[in-house]
C-alpha positions as CSV (number, residue, x, y, z in Angstrom):
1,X,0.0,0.0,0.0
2,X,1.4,3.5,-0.8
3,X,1.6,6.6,1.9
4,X,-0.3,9.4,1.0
5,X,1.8,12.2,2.3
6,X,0.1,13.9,5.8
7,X,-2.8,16.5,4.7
8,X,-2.7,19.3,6.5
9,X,-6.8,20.9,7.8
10,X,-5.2,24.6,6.7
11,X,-4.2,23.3,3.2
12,X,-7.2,21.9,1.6
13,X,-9.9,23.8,0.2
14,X,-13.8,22.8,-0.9
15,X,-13.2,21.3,-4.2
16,X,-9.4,20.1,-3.8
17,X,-8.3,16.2,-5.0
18,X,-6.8,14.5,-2.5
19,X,-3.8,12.2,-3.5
20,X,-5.1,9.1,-4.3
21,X,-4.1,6.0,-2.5
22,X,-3.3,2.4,-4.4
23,X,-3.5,-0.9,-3.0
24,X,-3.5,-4.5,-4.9
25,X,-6.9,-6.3,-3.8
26,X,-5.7,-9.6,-2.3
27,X,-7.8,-12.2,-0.5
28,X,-6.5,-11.9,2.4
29,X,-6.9,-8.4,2.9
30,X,-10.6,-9.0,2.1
31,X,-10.9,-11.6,4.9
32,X,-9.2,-9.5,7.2
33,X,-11.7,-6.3,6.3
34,X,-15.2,-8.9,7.2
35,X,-13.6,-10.6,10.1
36,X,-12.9,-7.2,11.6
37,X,-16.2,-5.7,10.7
38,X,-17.7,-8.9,12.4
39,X,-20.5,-9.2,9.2
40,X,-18.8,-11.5,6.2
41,X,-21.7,-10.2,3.8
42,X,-19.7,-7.3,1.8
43,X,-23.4,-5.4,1.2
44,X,-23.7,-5.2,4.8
45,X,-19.9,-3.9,5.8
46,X,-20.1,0.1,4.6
47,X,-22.8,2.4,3.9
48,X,-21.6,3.0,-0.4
49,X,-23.0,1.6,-3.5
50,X,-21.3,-1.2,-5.0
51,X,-21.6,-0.6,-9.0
52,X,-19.2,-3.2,-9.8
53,X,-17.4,-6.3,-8.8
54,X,-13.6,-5.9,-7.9
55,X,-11.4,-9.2,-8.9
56,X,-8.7,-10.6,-6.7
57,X,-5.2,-8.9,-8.0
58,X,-6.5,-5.4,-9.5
59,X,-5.1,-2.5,-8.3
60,X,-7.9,-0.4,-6.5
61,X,-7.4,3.4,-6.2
62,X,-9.3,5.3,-3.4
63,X,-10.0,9.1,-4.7
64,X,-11.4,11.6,-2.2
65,X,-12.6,15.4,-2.9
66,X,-13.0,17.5,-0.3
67,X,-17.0,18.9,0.0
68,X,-16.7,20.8,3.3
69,X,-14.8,21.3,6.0
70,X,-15.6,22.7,9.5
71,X,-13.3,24.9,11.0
72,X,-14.6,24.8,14.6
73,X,-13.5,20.8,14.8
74,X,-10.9,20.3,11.8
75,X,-12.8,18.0,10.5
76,X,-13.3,17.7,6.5
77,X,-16.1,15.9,4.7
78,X,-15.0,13.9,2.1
79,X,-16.8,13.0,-1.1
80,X,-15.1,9.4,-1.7
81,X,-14.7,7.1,-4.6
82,X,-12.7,4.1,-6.0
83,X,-11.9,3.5,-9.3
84,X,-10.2,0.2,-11.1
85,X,-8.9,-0.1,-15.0
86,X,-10.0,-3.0,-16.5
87,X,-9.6,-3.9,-20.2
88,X,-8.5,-0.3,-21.0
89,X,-11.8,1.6,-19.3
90,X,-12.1,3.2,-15.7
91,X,-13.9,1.6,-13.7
92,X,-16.0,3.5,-10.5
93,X,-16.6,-0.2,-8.7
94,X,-17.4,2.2,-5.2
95,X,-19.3,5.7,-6.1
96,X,-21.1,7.6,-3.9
97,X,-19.9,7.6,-0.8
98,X,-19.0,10.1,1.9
99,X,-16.3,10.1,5.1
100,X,-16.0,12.6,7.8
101,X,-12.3,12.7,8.6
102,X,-9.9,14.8,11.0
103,X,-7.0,16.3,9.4
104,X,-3.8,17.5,11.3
């Protein structure tokens, strides 16, 4: 899995990308994910829409924008995606999904 570099609260804005963080899906790392969430039914795990399967051994990319941020608790609300490439086209196999995060 690749390190995004640390995001700082005082240098995003509404609207900015932030860096985009690649990991290789592998079984295990599935596995891990259920038994941790306790539920081994994927629909049930995270409130997102699943649009599309992802295989075992594609490179999923997690993409975030930032849609708000609140400057009383440094938090930032995050409009959050995931995207593969399969046979040449993007794929968005998570869309639609949001995450309230606290940035340093």
């Amino acid at each position: 899995m690749t390190m995004a570099a640390r995001i700082k609260f005082d240098e995003v804005a509404v609207g900015d990308q932030i860096p985009p963080l690649s990991k290789v899906v592998k079984r295990e790392d599935v596995k891990a994910y259920a038994d941790a969430s306790g539920d081994q039914n994927p629909l049930h795990q995270i409130e997102v829409q699943f649009r599309a399967v992802v295989y075992m051994d594609e490179t999923l990319v997690a993409r975030a924008e930032v849609a708000a941020k609140d400057e009383v608790t440094r938090r930032v609300r995050l409009r959050v995606w995931a995207e593969v490439e399969r046979a040449g086209e993007r794929v968005q196999p998570i869309k639609n999904s949001e995450a309230e995060v606290e940035l340093a």
